[in-house]
NUMAR-212784 format. One record per atom (N, C-alpha, C): residue number from 1; residue in three letters; atom name; x, y, z. Coordinates in pm, 1 decimal. Layout:
<pts>
<pos = NUM, code = ALA, site = CA, X = X, Y = Y, Z = Z>
...
</pts>
This chain:
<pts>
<pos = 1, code = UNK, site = N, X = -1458.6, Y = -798.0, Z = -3709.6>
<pos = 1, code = UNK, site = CA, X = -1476.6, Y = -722.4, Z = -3588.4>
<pos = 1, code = UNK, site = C, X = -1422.7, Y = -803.6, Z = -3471.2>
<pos = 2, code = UNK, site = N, X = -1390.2, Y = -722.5, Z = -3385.0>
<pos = 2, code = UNK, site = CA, X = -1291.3, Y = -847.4, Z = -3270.4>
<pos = 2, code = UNK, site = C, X = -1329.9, Y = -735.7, Z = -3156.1>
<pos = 3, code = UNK, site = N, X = -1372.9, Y = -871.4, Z = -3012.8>
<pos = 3, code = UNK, site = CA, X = -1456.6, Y = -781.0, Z = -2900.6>
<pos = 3, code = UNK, site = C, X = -1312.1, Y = -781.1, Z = -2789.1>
<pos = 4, code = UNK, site = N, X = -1263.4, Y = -701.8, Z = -2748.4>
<pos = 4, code = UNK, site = CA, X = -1159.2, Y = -691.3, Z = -2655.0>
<pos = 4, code = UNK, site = C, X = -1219.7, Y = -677.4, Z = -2491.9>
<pos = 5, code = UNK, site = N, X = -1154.4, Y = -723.4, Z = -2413.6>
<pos = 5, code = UNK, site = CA, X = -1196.1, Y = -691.1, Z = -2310.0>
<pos = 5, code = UNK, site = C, X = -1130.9, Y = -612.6, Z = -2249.4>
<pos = 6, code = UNK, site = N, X = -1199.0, Y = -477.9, Z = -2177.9>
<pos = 6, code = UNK, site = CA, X = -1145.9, Y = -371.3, Z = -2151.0>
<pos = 6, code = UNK, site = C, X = -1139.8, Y = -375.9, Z = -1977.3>
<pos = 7, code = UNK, site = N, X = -1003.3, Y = -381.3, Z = -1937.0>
<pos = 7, code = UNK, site = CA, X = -1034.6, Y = -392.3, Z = -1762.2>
<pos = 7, code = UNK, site = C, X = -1092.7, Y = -322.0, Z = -1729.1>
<pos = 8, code = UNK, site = N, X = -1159.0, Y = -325.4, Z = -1569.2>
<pos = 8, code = UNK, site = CA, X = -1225.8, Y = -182.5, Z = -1511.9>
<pos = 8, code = UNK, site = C, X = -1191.2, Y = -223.6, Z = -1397.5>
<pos = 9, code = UNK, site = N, X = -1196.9, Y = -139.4, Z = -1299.3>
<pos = 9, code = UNK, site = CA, X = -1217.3, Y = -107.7, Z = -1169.4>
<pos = 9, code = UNK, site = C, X = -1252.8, Y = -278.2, Z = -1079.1>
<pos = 10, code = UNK, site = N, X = -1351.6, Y = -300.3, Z = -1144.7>
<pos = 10, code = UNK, site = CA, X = -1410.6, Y = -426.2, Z = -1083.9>
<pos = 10, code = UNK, site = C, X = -1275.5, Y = -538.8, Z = -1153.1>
<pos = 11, code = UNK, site = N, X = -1236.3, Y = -544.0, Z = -1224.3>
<pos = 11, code = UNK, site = CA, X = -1185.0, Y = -634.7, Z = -1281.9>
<pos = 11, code = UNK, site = C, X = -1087.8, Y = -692.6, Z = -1165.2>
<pos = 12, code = UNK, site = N, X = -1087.4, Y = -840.1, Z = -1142.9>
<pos = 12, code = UNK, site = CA, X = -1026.2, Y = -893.0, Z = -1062.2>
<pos = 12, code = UNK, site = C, X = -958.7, Y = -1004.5, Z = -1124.7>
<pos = 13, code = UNK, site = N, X = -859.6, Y = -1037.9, Z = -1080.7>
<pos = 13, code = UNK, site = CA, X = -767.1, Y = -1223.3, Z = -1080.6>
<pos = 13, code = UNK, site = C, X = -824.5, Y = -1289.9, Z = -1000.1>
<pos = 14, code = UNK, site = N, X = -922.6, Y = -1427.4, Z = -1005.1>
<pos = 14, code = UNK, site = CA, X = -969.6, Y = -1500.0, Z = -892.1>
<pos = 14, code = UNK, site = C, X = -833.2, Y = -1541.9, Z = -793.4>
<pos = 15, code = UNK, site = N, X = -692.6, Y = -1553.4, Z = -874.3>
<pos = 15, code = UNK, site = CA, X = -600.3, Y = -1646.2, Z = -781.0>
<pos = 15, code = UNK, site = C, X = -478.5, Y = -1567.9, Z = -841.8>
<pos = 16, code = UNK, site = N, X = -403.9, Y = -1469.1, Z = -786.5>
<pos = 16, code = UNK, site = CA, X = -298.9, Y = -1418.2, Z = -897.5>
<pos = 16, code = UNK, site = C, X = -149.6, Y = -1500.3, Z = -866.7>
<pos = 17, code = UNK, site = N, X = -172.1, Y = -1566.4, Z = -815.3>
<pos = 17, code = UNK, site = CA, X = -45.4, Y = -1673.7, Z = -760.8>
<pos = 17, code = UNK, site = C, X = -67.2, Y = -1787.6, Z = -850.7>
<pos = 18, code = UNK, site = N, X = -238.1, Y = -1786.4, Z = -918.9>
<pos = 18, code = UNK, site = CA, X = -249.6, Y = -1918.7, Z = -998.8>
<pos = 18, code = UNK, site = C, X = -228.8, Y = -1902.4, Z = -1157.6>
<pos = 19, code = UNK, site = N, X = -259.1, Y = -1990.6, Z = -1221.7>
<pos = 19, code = UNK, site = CA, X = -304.7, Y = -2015.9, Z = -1364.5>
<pos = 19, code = UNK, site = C, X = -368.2, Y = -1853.3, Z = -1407.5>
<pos = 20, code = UNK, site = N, X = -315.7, Y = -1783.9, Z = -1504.5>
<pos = 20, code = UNK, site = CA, X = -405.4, Y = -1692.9, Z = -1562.1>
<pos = 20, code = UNK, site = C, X = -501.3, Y = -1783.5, Z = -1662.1>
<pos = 21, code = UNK, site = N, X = -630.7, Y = -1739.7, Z = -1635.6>
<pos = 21, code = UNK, site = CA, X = -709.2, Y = -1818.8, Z = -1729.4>
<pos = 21, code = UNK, site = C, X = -815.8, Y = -1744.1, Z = -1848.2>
<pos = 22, code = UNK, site = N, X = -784.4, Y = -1831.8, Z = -1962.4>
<pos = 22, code = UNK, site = CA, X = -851.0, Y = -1759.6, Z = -2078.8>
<pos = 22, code = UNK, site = C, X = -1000.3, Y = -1815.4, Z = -2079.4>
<pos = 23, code = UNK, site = N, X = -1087.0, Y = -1703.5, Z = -2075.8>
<pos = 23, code = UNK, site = CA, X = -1206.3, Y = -1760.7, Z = -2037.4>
<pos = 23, code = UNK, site = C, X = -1300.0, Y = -1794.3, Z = -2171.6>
<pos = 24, code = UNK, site = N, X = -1284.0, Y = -1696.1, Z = -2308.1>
<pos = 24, code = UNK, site = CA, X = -1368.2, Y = -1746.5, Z = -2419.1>
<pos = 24, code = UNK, site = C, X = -1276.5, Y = -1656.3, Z = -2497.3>
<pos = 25, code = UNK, site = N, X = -1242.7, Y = -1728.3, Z = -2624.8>
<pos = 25, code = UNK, site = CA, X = -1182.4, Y = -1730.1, Z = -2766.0>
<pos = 25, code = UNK, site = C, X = -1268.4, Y = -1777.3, Z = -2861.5>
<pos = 26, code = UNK, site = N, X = -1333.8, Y = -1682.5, Z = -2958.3>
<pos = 26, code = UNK, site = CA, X = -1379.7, Y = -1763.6, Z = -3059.8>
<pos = 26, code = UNK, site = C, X = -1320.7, Y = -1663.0, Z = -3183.3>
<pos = 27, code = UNK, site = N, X = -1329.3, Y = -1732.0, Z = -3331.8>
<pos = 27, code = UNK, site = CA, X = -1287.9, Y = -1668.4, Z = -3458.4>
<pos = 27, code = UNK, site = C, X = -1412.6, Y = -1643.4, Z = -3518.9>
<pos = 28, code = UNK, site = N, X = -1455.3, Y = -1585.3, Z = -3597.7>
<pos = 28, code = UNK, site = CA, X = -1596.2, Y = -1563.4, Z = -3696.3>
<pos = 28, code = UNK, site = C, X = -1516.7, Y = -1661.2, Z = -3801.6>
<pos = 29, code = UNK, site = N, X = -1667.5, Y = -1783.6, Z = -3872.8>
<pos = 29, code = UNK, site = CA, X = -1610.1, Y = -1833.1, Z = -3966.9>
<pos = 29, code = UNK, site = C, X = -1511.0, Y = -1757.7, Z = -4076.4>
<pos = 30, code = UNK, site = N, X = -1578.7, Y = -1674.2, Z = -4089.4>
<pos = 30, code = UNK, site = CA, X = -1535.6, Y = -1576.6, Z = -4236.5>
<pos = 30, code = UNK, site = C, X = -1402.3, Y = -1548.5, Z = -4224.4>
<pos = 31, code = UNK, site = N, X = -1321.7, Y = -1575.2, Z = -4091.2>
<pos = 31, code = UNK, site = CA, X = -1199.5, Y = -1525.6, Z = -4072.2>
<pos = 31, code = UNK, site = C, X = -1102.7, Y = -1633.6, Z = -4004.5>
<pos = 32, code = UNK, site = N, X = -1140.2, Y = -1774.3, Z = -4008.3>
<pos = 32, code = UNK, site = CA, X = -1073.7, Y = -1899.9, Z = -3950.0>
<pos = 32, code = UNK, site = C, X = -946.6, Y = -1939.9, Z = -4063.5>
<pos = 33, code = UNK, site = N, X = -840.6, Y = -1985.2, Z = -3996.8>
<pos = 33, code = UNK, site = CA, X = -763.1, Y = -2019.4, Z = -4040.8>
<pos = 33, code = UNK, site = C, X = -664.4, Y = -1900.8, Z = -4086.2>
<pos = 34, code = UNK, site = N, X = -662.3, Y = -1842.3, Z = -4056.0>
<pos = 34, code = UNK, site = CA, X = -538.1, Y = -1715.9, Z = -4093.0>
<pos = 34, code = UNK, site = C, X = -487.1, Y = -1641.2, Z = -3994.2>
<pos = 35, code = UNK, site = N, X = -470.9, Y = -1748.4, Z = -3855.7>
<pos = 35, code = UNK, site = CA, X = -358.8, Y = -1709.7, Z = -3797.7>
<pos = 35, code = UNK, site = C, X = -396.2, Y = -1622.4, Z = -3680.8>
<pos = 36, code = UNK, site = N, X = -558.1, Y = -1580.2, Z = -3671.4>
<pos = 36, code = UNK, site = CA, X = -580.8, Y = -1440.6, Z = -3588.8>
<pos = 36, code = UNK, site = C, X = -583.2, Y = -1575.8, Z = -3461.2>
<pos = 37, code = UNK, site = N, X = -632.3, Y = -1638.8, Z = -3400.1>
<pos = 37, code = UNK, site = CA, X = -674.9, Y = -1748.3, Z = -3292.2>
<pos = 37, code = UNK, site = C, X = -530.4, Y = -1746.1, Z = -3237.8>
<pos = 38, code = UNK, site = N, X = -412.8, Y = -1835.7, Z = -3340.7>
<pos = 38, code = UNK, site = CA, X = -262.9, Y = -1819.7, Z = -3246.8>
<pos = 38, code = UNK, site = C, X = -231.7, Y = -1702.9, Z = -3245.8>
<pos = 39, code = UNK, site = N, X = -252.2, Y = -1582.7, Z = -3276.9>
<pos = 39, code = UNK, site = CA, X = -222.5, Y = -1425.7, Z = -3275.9>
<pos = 39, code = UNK, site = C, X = -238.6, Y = -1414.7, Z = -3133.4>
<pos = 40, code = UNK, site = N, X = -368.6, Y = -1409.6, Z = -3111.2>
<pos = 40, code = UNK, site = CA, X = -483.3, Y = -1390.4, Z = -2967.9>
<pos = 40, code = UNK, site = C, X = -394.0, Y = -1450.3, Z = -2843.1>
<pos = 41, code = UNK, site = N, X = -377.8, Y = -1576.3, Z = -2869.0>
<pos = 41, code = UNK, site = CA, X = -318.1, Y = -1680.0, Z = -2780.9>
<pos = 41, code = UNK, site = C, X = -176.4, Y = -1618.1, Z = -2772.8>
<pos = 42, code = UNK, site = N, X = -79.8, Y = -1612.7, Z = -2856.8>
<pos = 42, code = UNK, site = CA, X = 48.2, Y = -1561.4, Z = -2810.8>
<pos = 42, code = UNK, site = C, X = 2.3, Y = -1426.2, Z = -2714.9>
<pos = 43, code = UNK, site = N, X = -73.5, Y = -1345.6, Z = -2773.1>
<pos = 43, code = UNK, site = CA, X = -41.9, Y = -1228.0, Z = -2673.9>
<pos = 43, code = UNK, site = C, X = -136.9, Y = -1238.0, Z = -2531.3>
<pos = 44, code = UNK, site = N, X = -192.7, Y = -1380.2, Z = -2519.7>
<pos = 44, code = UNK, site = CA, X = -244.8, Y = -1390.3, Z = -2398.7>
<pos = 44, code = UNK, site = C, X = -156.3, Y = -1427.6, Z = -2278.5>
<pos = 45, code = UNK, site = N, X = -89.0, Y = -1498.7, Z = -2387.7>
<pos = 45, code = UNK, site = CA, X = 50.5, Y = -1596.9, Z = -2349.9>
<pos = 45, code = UNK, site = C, X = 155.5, Y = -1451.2, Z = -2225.6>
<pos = 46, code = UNK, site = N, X = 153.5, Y = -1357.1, Z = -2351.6>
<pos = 46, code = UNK, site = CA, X = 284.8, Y = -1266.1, Z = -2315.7>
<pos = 46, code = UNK, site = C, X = 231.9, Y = -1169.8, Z = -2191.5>
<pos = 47, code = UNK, site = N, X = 77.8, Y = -1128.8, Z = -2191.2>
<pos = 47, code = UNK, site = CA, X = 42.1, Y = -1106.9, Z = -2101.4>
<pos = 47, code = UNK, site = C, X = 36.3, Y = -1135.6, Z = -1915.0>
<pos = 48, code = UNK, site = N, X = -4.1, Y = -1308.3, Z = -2011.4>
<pos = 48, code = UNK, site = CA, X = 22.9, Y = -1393.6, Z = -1822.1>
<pos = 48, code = UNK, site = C, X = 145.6, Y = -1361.1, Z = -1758.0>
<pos = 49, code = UNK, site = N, X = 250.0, Y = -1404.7, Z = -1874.7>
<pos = 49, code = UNK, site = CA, X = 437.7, Y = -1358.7, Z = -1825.4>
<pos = 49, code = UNK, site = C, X = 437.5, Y = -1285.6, Z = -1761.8>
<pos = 50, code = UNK, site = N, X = 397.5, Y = -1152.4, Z = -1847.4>
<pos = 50, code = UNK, site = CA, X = 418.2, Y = -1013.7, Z = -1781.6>
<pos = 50, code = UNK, site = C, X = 323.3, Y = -977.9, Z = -1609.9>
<pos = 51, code = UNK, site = N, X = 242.1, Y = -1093.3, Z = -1642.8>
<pos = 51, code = UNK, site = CA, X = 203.1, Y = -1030.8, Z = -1512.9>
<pos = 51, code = UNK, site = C, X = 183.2, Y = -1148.0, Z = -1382.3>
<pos = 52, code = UNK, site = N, X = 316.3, Y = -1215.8, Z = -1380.7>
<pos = 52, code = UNK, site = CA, X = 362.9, Y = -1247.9, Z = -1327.8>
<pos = 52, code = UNK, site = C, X = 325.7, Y = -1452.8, Z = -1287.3>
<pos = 53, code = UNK, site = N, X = 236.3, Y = -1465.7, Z = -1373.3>
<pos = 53, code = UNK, site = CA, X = 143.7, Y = -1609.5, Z = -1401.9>
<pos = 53, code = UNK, site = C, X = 305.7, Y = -1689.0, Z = -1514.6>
<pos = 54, code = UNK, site = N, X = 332.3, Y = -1834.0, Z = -1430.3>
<pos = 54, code = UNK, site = CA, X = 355.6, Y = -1939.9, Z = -1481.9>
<pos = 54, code = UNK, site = C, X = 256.2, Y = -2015.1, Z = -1557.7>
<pos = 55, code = UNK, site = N, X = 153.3, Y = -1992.8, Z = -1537.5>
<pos = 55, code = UNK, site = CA, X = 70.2, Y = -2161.3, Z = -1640.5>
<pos = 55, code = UNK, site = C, X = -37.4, Y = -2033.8, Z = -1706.1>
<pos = 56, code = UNK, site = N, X = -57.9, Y = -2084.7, Z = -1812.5>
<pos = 56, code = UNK, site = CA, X = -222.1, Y = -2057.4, Z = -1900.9>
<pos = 56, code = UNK, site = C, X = -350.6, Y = -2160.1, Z = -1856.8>
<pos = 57, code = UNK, site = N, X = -458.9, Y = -2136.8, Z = -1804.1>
<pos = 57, code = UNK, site = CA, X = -537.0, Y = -2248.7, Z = -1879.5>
<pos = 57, code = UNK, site = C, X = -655.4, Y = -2196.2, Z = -1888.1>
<pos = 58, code = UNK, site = N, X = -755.1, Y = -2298.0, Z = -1948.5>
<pos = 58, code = UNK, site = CA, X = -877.7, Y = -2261.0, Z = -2099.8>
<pos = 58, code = UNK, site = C, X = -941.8, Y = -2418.5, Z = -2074.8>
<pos = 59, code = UNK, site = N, X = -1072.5, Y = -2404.6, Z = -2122.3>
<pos = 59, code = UNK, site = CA, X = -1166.2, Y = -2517.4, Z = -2138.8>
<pos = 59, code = UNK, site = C, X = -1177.8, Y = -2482.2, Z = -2321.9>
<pos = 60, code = UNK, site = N, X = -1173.0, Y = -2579.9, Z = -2374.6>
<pos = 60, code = UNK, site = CA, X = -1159.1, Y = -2596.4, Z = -2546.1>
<pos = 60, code = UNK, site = C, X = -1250.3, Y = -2646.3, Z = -2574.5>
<pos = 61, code = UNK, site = N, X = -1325.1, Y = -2647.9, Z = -2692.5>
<pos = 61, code = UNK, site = CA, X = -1426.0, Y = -2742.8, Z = -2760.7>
<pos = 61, code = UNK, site = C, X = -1336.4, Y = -2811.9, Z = -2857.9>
<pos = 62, code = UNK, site = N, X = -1400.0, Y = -2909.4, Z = -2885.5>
<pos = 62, code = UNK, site = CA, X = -1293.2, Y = -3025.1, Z = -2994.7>
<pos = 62, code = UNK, site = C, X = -1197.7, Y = -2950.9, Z = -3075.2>
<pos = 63, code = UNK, site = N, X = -1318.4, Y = -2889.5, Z = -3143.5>
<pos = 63, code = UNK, site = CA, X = -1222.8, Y = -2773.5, Z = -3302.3>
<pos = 63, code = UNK, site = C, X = -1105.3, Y = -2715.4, Z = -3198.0>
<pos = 64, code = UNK, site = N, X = -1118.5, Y = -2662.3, Z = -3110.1>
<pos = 64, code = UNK, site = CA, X = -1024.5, Y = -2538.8, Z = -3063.3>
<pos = 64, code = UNK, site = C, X = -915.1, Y = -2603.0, Z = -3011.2>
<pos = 65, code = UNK, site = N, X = -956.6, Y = -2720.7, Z = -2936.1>
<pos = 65, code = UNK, site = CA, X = -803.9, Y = -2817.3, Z = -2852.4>
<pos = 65, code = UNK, site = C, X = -738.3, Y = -2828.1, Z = -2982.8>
<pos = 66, code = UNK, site = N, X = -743.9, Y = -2853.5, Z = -3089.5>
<pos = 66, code = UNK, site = CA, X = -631.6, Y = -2870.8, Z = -3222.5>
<pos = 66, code = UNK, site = C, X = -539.0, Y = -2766.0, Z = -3201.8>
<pos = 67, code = UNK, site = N, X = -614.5, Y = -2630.9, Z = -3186.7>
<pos = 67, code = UNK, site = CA, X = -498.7, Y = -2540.8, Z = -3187.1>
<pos = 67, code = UNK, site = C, X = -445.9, Y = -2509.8, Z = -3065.5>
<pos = 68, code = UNK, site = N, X = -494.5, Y = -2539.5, Z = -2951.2>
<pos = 68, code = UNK, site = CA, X = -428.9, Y = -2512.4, Z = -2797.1>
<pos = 68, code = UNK, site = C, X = -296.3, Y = -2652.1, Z = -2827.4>
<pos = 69, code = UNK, site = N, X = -319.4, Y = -2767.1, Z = -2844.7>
<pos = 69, code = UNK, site = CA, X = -280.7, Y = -2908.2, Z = -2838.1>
<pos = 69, code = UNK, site = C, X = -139.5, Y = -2855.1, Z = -2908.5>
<pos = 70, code = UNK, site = N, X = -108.2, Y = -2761.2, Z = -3028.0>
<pos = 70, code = UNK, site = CA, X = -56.6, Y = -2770.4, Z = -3141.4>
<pos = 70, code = UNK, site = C, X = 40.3, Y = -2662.5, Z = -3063.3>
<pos = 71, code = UNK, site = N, X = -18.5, Y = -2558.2, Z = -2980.2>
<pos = 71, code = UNK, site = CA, X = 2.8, Y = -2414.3, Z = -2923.4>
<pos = 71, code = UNK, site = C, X = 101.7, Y = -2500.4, Z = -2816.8>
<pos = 72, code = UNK, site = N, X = 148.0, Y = -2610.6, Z = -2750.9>
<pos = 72, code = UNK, site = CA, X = 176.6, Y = -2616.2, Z = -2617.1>
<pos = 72, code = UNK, site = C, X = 124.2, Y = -2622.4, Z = -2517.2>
<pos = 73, code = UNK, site = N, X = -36.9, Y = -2675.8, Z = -2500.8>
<pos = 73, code = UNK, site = CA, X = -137.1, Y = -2672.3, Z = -2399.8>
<pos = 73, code = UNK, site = C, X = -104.6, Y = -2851.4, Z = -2414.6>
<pos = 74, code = UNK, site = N, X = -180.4, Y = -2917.3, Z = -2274.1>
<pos = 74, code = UNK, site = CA, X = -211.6, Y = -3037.8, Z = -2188.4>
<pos = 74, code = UNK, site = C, X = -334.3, Y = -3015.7, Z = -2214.1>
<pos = 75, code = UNK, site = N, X = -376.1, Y = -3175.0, Z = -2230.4>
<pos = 75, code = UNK, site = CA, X = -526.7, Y = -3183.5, Z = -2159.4>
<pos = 75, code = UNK, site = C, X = -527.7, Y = -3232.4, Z = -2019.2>
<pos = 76, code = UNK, site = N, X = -561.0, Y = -3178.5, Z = -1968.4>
<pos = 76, code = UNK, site = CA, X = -593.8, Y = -3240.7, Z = -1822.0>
<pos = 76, code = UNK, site = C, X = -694.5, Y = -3314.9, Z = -1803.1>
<pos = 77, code = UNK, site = N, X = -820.7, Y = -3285.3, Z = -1825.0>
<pos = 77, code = UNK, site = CA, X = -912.9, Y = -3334.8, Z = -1840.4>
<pos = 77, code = UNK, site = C, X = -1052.5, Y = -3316.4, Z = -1942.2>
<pos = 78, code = UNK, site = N, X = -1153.2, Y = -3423.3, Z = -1979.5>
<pos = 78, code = UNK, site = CA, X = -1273.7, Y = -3395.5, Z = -2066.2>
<pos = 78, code = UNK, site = C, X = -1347.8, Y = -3325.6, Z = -1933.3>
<pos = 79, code = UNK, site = N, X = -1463.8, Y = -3270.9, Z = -1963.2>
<pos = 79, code = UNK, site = CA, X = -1537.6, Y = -3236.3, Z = -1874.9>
<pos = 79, code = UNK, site = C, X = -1690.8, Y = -3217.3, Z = -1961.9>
<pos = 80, code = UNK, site = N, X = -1818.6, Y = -3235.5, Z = -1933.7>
<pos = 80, code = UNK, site = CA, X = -1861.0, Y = -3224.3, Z = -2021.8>
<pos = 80, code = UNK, site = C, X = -2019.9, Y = -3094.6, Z = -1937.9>
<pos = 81, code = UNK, site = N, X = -2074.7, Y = -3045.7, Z = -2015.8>
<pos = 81, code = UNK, site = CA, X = -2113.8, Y = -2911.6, Z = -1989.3>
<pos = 81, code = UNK, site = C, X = -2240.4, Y = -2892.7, Z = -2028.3>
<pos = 82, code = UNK, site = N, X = -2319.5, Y = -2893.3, Z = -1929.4>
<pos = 82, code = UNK, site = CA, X = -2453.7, Y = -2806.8, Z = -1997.6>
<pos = 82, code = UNK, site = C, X = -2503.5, Y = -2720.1, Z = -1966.2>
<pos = 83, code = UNK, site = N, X = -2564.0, Y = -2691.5, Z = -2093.5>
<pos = 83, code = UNK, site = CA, X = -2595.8, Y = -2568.2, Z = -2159.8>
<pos = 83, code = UNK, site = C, X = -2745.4, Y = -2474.4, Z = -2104.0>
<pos = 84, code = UNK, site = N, X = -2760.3, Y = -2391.7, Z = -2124.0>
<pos = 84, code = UNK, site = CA, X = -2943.0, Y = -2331.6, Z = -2001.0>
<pos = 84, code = UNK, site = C, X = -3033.7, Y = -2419.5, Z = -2092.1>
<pos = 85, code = UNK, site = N, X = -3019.9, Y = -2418.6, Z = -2164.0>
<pos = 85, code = UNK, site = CA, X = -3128.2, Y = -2510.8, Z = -2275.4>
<pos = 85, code = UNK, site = C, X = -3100.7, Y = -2641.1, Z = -2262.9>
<pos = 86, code = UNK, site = N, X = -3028.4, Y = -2749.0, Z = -2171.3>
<pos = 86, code = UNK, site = CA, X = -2973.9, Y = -2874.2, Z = -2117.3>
<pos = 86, code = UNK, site = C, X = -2928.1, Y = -2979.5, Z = -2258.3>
<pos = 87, code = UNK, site = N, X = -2836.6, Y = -2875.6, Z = -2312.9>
<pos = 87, code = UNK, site = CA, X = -2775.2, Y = -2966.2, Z = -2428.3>
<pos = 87, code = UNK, site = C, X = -2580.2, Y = -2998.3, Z = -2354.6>
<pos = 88, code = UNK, site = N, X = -2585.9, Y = -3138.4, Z = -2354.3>
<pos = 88, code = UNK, site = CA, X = -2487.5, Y = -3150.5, Z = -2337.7>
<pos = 88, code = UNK, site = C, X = -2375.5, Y = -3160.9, Z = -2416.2>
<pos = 89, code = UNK, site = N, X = -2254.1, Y = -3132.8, Z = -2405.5>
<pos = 89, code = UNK, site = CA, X = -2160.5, Y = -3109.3, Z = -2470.9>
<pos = 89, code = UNK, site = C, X = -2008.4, Y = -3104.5, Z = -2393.9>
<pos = 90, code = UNK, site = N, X = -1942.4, Y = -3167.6, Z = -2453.7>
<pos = 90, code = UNK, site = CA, X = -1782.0, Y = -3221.6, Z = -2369.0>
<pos = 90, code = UNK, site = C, X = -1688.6, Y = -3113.1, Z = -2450.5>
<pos = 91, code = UNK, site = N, X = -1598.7, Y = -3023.7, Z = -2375.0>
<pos = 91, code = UNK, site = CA, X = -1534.8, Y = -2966.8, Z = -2328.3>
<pos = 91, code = UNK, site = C, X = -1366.7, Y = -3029.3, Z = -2304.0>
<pos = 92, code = UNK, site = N, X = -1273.5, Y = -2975.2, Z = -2269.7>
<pos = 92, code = UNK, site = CA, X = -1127.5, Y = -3012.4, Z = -2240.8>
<pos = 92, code = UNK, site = C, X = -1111.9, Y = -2898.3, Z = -2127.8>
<pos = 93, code = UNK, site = N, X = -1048.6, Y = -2913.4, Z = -2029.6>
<pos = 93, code = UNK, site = CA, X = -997.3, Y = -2886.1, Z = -1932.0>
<pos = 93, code = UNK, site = C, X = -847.3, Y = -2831.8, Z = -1977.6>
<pos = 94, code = UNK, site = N, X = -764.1, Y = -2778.5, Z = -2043.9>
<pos = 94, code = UNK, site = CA, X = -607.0, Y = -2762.3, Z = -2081.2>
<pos = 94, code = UNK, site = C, X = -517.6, Y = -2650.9, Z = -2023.0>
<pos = 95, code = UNK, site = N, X = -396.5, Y = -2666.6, Z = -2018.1>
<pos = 95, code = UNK, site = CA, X = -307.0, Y = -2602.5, Z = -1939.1>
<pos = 95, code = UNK, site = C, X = -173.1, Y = -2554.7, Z = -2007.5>
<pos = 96, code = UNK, site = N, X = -93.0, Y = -2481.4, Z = -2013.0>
<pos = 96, code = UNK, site = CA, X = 22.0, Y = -2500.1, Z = -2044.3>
<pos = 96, code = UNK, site = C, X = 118.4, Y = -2389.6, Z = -1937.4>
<pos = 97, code = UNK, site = N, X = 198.4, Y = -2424.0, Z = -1914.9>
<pos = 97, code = UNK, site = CA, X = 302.4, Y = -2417.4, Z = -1819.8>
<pos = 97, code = UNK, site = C, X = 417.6, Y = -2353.3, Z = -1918.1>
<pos = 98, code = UNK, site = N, X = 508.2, Y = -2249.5, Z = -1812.1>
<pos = 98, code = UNK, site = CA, X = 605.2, Y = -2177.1, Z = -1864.5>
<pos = 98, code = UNK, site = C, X = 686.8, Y = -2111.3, Z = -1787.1>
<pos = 99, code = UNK, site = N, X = 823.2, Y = -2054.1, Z = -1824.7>
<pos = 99, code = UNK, site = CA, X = 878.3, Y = -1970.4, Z = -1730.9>
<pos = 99, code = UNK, site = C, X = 839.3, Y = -1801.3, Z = -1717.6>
<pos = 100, code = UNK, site = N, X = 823.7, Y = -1750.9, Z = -1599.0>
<pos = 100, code = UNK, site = CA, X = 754.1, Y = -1622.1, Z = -1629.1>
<pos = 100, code = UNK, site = C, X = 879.5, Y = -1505.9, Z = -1721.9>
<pos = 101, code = UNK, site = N, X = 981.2, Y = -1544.5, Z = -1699.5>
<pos = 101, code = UNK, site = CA, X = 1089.8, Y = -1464.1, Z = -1829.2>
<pos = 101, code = UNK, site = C, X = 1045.0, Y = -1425.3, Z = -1928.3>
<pos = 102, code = UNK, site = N, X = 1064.5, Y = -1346.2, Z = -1938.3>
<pos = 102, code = UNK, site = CA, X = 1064.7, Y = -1294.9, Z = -2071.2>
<pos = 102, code = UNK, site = C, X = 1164.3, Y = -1338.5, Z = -2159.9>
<pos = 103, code = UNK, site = N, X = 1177.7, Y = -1349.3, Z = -2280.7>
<pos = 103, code = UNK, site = CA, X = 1267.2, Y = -1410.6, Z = -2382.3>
<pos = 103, code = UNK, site = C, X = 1326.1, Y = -1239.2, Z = -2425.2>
<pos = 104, code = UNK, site = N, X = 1470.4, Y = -1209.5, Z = -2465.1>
<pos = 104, code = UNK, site = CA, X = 1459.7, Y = -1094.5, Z = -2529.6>
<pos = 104, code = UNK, site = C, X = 1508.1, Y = -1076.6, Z = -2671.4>
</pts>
């Protein structure tokens, strides 16, 4: 099952001159490793292009920077994060940069 986010009315760009940013990506175990995660990511990728965003960026957990790291993302920075229940946990800050062209 895969949750899409559907724009609405309210839906806004905090900065549309900035970074389009991917706010949460996750896979269900039962379905890791076969490709759906870089699927997601390319067409987040083709999205930013299209709408007019040079850079991607995303906060990663360890597991996930493998595949941003692998994808063409920077770390910029660790950052580390807590949780309402005050469990801490470190995070990546990552970026990747591009031309808004389209390839044809």
């Amino acid at each position: 099952m895969a949750m899409v986010h559907q724009p609405t009315d309210q839906t806004t760009c905090p900065d549309p001159s900035g970074p389009a940013r991917i706010r949460a990506m996750y896979t269900d175990p039962d379905y890791a490793r076969l490709g759906l995660g870089r699927t997601l990511l390319a067409v987040c990728e083709v999205s930013a292009r299209l709408s007019g965003h040079f850079e991607l960026e995303l906060l990663a957990t360890p597991i996930g920077r493998l595949l941003y790291l692998s994808s063409g993302f920077e770390t910029l920075e660790s950052v580390e994060i807590q949780s309402e229940d005050n469990v801490f946990f470190e995070v990546f800050r990552m970026q990747k940069s591009f031309s808004a062209a389209m390839a044809t």
